[in-house]
Backbone as JSON Lines, residues from 0, in Angstrom:
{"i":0,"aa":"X","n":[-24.03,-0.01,-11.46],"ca":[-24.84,0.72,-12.41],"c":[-26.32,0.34,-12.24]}
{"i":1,"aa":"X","n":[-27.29,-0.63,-12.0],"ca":[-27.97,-1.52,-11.29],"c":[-28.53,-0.78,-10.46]}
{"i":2,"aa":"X","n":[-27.93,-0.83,-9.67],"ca":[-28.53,0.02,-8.35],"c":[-28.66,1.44,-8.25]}
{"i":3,"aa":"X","n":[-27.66,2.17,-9.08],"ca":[-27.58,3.8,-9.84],"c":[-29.44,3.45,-10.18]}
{"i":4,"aa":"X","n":[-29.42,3.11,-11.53],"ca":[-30.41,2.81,-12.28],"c":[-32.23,2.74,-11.59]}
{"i":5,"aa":"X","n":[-32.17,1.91,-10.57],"ca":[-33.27,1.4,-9.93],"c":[-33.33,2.54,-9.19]}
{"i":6,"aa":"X","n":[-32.7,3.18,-8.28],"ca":[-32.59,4.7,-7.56],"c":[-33.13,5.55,-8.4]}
{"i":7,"aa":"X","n":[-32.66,5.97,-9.94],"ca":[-32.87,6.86,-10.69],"c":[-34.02,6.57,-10.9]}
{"i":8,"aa":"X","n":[-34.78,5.61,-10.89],"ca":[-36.16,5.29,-11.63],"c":[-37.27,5.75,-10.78]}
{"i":9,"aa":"X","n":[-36.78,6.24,-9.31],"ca":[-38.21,7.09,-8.21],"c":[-37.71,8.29,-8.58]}
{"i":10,"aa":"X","n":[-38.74,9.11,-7.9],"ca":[-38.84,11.05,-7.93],"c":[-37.98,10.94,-6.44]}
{"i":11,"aa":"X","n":[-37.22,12.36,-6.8],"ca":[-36.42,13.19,-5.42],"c":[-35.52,13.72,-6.2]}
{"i":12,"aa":"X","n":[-35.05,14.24,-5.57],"ca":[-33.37,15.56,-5.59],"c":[-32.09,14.62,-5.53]}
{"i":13,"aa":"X","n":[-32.38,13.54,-5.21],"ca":[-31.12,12.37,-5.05],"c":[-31.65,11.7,-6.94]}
{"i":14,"aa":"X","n":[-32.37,11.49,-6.78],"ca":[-32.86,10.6,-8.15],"c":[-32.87,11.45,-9.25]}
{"i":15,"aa":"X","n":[-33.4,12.26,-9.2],"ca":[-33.25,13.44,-10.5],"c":[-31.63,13.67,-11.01]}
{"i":16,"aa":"X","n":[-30.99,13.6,-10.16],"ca":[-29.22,13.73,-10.04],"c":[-28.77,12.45,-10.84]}
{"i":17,"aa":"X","n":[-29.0,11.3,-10.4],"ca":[-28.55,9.92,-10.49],"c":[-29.2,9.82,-12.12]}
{"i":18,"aa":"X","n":[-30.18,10.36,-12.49],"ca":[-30.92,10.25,-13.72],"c":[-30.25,10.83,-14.61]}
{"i":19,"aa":"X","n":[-29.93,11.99,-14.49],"ca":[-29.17,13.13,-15.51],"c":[-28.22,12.61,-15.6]}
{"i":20,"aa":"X","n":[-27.23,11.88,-14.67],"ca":[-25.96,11.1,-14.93],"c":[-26.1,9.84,-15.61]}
{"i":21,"aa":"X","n":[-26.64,9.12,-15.05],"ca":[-26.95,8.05,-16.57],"c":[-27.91,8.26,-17.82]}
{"i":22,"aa":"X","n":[-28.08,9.82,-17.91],"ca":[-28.49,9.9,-19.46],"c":[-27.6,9.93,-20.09]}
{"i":23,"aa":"X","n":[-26.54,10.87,-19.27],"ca":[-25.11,11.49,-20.14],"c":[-24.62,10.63,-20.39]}
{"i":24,"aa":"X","n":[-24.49,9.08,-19.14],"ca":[-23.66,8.13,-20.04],"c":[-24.57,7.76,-20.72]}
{"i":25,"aa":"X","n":[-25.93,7.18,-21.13],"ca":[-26.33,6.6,-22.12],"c":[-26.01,6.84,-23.73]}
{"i":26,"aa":"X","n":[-26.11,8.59,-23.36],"ca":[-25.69,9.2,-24.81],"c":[-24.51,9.35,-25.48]}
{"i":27,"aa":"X","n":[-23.58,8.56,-24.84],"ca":[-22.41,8.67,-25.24],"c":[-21.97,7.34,-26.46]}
{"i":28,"aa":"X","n":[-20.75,7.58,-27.14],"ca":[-21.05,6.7,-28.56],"c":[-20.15,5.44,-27.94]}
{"i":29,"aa":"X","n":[-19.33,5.66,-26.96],"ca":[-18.58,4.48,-26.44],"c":[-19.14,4.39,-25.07]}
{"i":30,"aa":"X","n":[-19.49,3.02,-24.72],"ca":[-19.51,2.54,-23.57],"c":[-18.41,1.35,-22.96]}
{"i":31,"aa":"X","n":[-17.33,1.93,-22.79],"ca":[-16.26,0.83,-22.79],"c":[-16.14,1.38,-20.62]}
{"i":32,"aa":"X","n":[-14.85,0.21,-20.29],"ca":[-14.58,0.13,-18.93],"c":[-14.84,1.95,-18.39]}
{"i":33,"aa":"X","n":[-13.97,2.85,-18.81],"ca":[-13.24,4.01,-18.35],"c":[-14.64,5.24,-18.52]}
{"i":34,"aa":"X","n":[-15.92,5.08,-19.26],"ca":[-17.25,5.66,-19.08],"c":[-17.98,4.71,-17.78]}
{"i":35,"aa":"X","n":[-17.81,3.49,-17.98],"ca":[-18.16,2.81,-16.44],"c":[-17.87,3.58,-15.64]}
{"i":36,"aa":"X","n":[-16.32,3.7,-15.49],"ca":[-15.68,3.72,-14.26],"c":[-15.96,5.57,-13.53]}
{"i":37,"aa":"X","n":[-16.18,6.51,-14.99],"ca":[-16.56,7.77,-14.94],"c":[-17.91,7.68,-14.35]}
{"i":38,"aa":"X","n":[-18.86,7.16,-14.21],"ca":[-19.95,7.43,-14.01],"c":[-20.35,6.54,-13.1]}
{"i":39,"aa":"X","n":[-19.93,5.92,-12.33],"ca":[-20.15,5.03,-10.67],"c":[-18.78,6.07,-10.05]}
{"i":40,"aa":"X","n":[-18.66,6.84,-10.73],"ca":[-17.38,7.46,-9.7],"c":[-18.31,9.03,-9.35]}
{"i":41,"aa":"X","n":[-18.76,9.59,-10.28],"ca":[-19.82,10.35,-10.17],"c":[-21.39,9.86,-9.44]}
{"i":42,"aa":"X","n":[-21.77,8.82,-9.51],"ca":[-22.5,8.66,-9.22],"c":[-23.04,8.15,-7.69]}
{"i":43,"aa":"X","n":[-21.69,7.69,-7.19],"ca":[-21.55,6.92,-5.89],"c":[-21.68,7.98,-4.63]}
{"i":44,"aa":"X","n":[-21.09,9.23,-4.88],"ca":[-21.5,10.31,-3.83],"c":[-22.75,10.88,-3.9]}
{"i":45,"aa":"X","n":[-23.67,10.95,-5.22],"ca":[-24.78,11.31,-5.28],"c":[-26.05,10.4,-4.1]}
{"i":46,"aa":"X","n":[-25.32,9.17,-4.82],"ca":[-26.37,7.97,-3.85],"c":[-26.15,8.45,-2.46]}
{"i":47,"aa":"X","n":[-25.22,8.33,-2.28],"ca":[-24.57,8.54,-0.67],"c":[-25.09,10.15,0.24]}
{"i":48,"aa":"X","n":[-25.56,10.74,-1.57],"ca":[-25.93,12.03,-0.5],"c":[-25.02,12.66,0.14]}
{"i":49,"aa":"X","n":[-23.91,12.67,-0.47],"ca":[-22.43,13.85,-0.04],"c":[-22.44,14.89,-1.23]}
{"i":50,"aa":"X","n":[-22.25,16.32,-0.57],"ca":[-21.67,17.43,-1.08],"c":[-20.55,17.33,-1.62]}
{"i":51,"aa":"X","n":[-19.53,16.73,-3.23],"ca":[-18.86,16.99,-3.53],"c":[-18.29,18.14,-4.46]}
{"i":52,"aa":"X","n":[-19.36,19.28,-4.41],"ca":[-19.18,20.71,-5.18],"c":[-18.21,20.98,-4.82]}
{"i":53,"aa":"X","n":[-16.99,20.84,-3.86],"ca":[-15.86,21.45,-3.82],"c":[-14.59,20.26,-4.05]}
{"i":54,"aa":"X","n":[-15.12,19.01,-4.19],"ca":[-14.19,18.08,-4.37],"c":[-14.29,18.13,-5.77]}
{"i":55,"aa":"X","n":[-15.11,17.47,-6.81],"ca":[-14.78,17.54,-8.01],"c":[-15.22,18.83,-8.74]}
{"i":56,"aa":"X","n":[-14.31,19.51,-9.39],"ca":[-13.91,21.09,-10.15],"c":[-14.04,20.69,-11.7]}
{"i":57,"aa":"X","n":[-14.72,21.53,-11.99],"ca":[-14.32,21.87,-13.55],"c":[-14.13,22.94,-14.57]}
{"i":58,"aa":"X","n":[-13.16,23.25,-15.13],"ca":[-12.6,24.36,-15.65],"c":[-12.35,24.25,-16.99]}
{"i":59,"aa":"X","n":[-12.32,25.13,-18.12],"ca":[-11.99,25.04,-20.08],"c":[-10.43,25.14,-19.52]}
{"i":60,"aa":"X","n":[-9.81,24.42,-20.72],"ca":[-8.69,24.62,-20.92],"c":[-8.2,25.91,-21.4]}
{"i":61,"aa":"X","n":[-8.9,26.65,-21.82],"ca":[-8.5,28.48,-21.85],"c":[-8.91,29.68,-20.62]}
{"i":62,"aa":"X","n":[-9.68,28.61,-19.18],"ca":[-9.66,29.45,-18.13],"c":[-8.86,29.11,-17.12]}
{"i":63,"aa":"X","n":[-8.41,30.16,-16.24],"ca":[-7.81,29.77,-14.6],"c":[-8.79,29.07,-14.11]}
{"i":64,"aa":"X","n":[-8.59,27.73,-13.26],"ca":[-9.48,27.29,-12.19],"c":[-9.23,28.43,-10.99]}
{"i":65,"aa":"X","n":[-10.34,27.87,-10.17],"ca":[-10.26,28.79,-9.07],"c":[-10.23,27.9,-7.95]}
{"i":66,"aa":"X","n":[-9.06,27.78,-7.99],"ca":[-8.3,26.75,-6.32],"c":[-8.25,26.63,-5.15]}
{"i":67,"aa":"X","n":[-7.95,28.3,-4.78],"ca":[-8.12,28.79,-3.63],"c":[-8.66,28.52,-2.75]}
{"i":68,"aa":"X","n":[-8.36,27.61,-1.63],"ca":[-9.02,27.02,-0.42],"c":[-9.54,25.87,-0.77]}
{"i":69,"aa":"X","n":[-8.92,25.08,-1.95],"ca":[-8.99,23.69,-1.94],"c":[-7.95,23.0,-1.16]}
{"i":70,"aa":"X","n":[-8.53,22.16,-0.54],"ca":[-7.52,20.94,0.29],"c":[-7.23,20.38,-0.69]}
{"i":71,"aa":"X","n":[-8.43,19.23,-0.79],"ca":[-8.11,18.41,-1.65],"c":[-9.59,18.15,-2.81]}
{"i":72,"aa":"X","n":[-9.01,17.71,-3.98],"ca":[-9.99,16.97,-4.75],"c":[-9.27,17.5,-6.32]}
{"i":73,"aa":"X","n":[-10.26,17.1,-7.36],"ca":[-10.11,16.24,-8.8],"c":[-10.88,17.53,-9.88]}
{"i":74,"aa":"X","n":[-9.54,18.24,-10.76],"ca":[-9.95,19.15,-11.41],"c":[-10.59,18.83,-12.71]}
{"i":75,"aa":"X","n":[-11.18,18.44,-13.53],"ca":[-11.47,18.37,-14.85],"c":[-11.39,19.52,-16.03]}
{"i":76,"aa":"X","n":[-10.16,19.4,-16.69],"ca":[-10.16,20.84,-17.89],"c":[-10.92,20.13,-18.74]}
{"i":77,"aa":"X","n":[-11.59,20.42,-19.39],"ca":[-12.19,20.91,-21.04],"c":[-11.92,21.15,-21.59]}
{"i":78,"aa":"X","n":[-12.61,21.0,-23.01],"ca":[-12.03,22.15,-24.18],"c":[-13.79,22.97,-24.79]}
{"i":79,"aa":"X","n":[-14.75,22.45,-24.26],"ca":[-15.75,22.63,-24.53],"c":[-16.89,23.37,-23.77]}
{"i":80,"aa":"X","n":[-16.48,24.7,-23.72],"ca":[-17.27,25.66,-23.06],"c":[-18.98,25.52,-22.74]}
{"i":81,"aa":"X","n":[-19.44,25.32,-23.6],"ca":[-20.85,24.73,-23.16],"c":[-21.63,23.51,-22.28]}
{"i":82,"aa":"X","n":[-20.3,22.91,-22.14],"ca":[-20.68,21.99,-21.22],"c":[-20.06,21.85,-19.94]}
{"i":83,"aa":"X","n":[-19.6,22.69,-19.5],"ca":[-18.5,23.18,-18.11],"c":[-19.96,23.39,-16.76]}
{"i":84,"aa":"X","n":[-21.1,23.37,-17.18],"ca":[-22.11,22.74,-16.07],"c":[-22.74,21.38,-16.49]}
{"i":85,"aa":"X","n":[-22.2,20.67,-16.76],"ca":[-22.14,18.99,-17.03],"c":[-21.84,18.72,-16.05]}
{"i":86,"aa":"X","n":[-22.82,17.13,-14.96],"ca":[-22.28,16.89,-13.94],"c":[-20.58,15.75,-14.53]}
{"i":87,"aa":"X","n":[-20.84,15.25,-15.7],"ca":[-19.94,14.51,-15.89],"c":[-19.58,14.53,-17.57]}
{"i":88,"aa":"X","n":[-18.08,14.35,-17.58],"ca":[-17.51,14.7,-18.76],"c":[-16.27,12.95,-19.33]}
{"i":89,"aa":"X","n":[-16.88,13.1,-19.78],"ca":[-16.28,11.82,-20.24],"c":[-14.79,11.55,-21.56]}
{"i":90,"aa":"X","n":[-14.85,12.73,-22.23],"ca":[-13.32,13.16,-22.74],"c":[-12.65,14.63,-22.61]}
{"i":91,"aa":"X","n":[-12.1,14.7,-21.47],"ca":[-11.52,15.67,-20.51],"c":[-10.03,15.58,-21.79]}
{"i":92,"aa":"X","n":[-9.56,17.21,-21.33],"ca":[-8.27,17.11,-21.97],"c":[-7.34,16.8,-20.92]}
{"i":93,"aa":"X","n":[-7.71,16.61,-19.95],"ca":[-6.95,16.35,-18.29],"c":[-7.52,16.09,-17.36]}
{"i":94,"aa":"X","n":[-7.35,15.08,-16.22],"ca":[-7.94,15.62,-14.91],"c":[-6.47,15.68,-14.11]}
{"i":95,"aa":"X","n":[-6.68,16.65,-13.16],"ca":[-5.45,16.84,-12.29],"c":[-6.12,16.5,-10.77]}
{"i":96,"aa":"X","n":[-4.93,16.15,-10.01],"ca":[-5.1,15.98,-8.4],"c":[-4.73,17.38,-8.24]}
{"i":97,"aa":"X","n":[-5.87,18.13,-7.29],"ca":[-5.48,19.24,-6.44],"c":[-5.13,18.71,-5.16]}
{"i":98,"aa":"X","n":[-4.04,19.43,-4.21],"ca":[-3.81,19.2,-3.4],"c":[-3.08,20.5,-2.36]}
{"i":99,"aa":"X","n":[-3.98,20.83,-1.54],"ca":[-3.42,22.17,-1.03],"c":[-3.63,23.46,-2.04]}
{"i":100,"aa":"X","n":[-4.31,23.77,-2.9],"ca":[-4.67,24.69,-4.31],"c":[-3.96,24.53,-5.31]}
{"i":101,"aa":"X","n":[-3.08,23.18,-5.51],"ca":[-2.0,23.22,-6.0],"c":[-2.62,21.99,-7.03]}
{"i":102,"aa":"X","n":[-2.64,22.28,-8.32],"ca":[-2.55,21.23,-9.55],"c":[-1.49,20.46,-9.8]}
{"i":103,"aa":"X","n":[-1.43,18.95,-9.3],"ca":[-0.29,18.04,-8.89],"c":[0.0,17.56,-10.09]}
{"i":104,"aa":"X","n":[-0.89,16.72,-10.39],"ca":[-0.83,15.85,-11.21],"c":[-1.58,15.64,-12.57]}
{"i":105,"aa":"X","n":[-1.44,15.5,-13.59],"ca":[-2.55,15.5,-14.87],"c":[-2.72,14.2,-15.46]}
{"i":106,"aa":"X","n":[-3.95,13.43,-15.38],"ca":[-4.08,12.0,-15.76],"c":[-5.33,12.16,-16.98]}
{"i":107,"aa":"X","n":[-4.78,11.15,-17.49],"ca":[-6.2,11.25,-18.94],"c":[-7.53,11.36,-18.43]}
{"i":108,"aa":"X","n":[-7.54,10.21,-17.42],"ca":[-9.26,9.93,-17.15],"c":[-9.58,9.86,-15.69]}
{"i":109,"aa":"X","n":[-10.6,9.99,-15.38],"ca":[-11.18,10.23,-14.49],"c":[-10.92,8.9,-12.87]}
{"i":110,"aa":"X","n":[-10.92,8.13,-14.02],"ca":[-10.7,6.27,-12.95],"c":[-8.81,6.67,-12.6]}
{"i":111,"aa":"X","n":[-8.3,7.64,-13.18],"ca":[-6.87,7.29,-12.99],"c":[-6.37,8.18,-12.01]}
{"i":112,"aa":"X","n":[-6.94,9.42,-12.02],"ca":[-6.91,10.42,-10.82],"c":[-7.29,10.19,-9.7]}
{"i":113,"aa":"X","n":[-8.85,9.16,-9.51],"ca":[-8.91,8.83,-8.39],"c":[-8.12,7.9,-7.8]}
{"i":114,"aa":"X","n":[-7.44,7.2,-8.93],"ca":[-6.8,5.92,-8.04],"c":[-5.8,7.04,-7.2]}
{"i":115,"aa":"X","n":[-4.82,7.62,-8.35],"ca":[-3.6,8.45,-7.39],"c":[-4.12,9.32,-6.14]}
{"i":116,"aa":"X","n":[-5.23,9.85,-5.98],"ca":[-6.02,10.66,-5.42],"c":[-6.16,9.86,-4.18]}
{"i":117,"aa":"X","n":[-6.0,8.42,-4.35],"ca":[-6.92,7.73,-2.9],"c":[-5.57,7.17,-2.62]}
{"i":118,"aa":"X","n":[-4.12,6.76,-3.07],"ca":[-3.32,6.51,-2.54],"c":[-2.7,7.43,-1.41]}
């Protein structure tokens, strides 16, 4: 978070990213392990400068995702329509492993999908 932080604190398109993500966590009313673990999980491809727009998805729990020609990666449902362009969501009603367009698996949080996700 440290190093998120010190990154976020110069100007660029990498830092502006890394910034907006630790506002969202700042503003949040719990900062326990599983908002950690949400937001160095979001934040670690930003640093790195990888395209994950097609790895991590997010969809309301009253819409179809749109799967189609996913290999692989990490769906996030909602219940909260206004924030479905949030880079990061911190009480999901699900995240699922996609795999092949296929919604595998449904885990509470974000740290728990990736673990199954990277096995």
């Amino acid at each position: 978070m440290t190093l998120f932080r010190q990154k976020a604190s110069k100007t660029g398109k990498t830092e502006d990213a890394l910034a907006e993500i630790l506002k969202i966590h700042d503003e949040q009313e719990i900062h326990d392990i599983h908002t950690k673990r949400t937001t160095v999980l979001h934040c670690l491809p930003v640093y790195l400068r990888e395209d994950v727009s097609g790895f991590f998805r997010t969809c309301t729990d009253e819409s179809e995702p749109e799967l189609e020609s996913v290999a692989v990666g990490l769906l996030t449902v909602i219940s909260d329509h206004a924030t479905v362009q949030s880079p990061v969501h911190y009480d999901p009603v699900r995240i699922s492993v996609i795999i092949e367009s296929y919604a595998m698996v449904g885990l509470p949080r974000l740290g728990d999908a990736f673990l199954v996700f990277s096995q």
